[in-house]
Structures are given as C-alpha cells and as structure tokens.
N, C-alpha and C positions, 0 to 999 in steps of 0.2 A: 625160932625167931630171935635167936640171941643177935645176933647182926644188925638189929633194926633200926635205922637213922632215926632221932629223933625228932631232928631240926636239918630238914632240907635245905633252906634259902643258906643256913651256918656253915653247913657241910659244903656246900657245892664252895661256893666263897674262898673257903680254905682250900679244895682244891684249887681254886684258880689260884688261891695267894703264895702255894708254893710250887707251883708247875713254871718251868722256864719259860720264857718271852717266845719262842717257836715249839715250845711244848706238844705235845698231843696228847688228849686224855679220852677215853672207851670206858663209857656208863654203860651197864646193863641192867634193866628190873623187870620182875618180872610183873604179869597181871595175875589177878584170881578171878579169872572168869572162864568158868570151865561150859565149852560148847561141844554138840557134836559137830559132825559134817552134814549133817543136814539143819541143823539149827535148831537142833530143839533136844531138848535133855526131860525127862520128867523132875516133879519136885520133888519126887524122893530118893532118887536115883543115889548112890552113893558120893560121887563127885558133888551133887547137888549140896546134899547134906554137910559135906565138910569144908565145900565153900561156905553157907551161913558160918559154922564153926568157926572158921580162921576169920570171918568179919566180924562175930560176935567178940573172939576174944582180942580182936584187933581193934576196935572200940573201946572196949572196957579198958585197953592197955597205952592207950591214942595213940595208936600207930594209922599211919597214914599208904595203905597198901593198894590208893589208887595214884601213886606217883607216876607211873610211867607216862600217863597224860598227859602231864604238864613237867616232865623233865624238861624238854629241851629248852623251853621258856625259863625253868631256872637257871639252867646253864648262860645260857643269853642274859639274863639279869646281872650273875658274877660278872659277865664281861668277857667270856668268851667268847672268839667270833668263827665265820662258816661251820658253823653245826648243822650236823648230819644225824638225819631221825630215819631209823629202819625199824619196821614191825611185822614179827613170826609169828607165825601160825606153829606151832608146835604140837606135835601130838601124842596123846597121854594113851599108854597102852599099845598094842599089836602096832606095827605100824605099815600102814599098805602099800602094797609094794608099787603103786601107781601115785604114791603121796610126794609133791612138791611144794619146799618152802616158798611161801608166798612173800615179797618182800622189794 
C-alpha cells in the first residue's frame, strides 16, 4: 500500500488543476471485496481472512479503500464534466473458460 491517496477530494483537484481544458483523464481503483460466483464465500475461507487484514490495517492506517463508490462524484466535484463510471467483475484464481467481464 505505498501508493495510497491520502486525501481524495485534494488529489482529484490537482488532477483537474493541471489537465488541459479538453484533456482526458482514466481513474482506476480497485475494491476489497472478495466474492465467489455464487455469492457466498465462507468466513474463514482465505480471501475472507485477508480481506479483514487489509481493512484492519487500512483503518489503523486511515486509508480510505472504499473509494471506488464515490469516485465518480469526486471527480464531478473538481469539476470535471461527462464522466463515465464502468465496473469489473474480475476474477481471482483459475479463470473459467465460460467467464465474461461484466460491465
């Protein structure tokens, strides 16, 4: 987690403040919520467990790692306009050969 914004609302800002007047800017973040494909994971499962981990230590550290919810609303705040919000399903492990990005 060395990369970790501190201050969202600051960050996005500055991006806007130096991006050219017809500029284009591509955010990515990701989530920590690890699902299966059927929707259920047990609570001990290993994904389970290192999800709390990364919230625990993302707490203690106040890191803010449910951004990607309310990205596009920051961006829209700096004063960005026609924003475009797309969200993957990505998957962790084998990947089946029947699997499409949902989005």
């Amino acid at each position: 987690m060395a990369s970790v914004v501190q201050d969202w609302p600051r960050y996005v800002a500055d991006i806007y403040r130096v991006t050219a007047p017809s500029g284009r800017v591509q955010l990515t973040e990701l989530s920590f919520r690890f699902e299966s494909q059927k929707g259920e994971l047990p609570k001990d499962s290993g994904l389970k467990v290192m999800e709390r981990a990364l919230r625990k230590y993302a707490a203690f550290n106040h890191y803010h790692l449910e951004v990607e919810s309310n990205l596009a609303t920051l961006v829209r705040v700096a004063g960005f306009h026609s924003v475009e919000e797309k969200e993957f399903t990505v998957p962790v492990g084998n990947w089946n050969t029947g699997f499409q990005l949902s989005g």
